[in-house]
N, C-alpha and C positions, 0 to 999 in steps of 0.2 A: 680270879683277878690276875694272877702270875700269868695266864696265858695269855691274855689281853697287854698285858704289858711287854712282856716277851714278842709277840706279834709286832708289835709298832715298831719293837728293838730290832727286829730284824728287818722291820722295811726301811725303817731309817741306815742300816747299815748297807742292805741291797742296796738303796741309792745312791751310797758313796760309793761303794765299790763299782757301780755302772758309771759315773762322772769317772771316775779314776780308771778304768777299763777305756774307757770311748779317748781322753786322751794318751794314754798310751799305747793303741792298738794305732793311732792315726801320727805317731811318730816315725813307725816304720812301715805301714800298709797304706798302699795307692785308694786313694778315696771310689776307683771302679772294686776293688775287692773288697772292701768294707762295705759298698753298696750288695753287695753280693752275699757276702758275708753275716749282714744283720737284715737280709730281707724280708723274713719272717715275723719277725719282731717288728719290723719298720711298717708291712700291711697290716698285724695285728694293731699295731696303734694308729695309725690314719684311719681304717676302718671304724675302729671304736668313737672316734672324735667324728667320723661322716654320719655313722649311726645312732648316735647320743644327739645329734642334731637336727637328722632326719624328725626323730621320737620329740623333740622339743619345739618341733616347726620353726628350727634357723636353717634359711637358706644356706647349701654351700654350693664352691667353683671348683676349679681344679682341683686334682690332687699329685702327687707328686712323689717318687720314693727312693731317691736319690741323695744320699748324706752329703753335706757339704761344712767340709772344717773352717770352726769358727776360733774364736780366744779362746773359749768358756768349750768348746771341745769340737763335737760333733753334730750340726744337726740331721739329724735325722728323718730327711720328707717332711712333705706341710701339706694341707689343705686350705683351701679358702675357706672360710667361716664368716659370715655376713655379721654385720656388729650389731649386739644385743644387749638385753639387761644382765648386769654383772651376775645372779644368780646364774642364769642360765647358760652362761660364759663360764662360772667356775664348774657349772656339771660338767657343761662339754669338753674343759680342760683336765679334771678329773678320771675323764672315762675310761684311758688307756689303763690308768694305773688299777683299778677295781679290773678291767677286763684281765689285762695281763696276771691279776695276784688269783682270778678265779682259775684261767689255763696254767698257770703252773700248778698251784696246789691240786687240781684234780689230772695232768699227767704223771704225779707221782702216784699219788691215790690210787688210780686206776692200773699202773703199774707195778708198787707192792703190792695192792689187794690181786695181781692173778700172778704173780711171783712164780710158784708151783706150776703155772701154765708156761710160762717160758723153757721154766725148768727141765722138763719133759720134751723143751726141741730141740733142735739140732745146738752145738754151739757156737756155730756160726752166725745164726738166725739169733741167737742172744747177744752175740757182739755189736752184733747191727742193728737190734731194736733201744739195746744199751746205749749207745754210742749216738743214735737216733736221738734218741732222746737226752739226753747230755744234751747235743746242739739245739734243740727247739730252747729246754729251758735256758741256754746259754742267750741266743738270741732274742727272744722275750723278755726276758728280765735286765735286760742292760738294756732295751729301747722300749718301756712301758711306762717310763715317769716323765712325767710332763714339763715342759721347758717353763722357762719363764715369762715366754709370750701367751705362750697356751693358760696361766694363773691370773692373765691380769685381773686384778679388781677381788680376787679373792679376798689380798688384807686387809682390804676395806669392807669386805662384807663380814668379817672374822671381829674387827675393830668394832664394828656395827653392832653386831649381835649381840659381844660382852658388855659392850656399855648399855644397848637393852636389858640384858641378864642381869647386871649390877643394880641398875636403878629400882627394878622391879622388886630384886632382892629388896631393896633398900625402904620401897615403899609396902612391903609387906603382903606383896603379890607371891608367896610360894606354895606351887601345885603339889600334890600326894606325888611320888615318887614311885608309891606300889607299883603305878604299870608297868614301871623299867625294872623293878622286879621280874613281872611274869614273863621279859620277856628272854630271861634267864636261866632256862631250863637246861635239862642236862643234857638233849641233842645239841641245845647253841653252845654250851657251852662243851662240847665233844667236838663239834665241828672248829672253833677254834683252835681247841685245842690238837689236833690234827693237822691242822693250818699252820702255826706255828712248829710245829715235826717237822713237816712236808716242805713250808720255806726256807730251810735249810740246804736244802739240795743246792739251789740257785748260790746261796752264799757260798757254799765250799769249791761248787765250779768256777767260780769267782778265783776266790783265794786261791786255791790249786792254781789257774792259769796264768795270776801275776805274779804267784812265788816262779813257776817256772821261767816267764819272761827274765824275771831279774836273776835269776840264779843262771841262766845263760845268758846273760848280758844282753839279751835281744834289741831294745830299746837302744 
């Protein structure tokens, strides 16, 4: 149960730190270099949101991947999404952020688990797969959460739900639980917890890059 709580703690903090990254990268960097800059991150996420839609049969139009500074900070590329029922709207605005949290947790994954193989190259080849990676997760995890266009209808579908969950409660509809037991085994709950490890990463290249901004006044 710590690890599940821990998890959400650090997405919800990833996402501050990417709102607060995206407008302070965009007070001193030209919107061609931050198009440049978070380009990886910005195809990982239209992709997710083209793909999430393909797989749900919503038509899409263009797409686009070109940041353009707004109040609220940075957007970051759009796709057309043809208008549908609100479920199926909150997948497709959901999907960057499940894509994005699977590719960062399994490029650390896959990186400490061959540790030892690095080890054994050159140190050059380690700087640069190092450093490598630094950017990919730097890039992904500051452009994987999803705007506020991309949510519409969510809290209405959220509002929805609890006041079914309540009434039900209330009229004495409550199902066994046991299944959400089994489905708590000690690989899902390994894999969490590894998840939680590995999300760390993204948070500290965070924090590392805006202690440094502000400690050389860069902004």
């Amino acid at each position: 149960m710590v690890y599940f709580v821990l998890l959400f703690l650090e997405i919800a903090i990833l996402f501050l730190l990417s709102r607060k990254m995206s407008k302070t990268l965009s007070k001193f960097m030209s919107i061609n270099f931050l198009s440049f800059l978070f380009l990886p991150g910005v195809i990982v996420h239209e992709l997710s949101h083209l793909l999430m839609s393909v797989i749900l049969f919503v038509p899409v139009g263009d797409m686009e991947f070109t940041p353009k500074i707004s109040s609220n900070g940075i957007k970051l590329g759009s796709v057309e999404i043809a208008k549908t029922d609100p479920i199926r709207r909150s997948i497709i605005g959901f999907a960057p952020v499940f894509v994005g949290l699977m590719i960062v947790v399994s490029i650390v994954y896959l990186f400490t688990s061959n540790i030892l193989f690095f080890k054994d190259r050159d140190i050059y080849i380690l700087i640069v797969v190092v450093l490598g990676i630094i950017y990919i997760l730097f890039a992904i995890s500051n452009t994987m959460f999803s705007s506020s266009r991309d949510m519409e209808g969510t809290l209405e579908i959220l509002i929805t739900l609890l006041i079914l969950f309540a009434a039900a409660y209330i009229l004495g509809f409550r199902p066994e639980l046991s299944f959400i037991e089994k489905l708590f085994t000690k690989e899902f709950i390994e894999v969490i917890r590894k998840s939680a490890i590995f999300l760390l990463a993204p948070i500290v290249i965070d924090i590392v890059l805006l202690g440094l901004i502000r400690a050389f006044k860069i902004e």
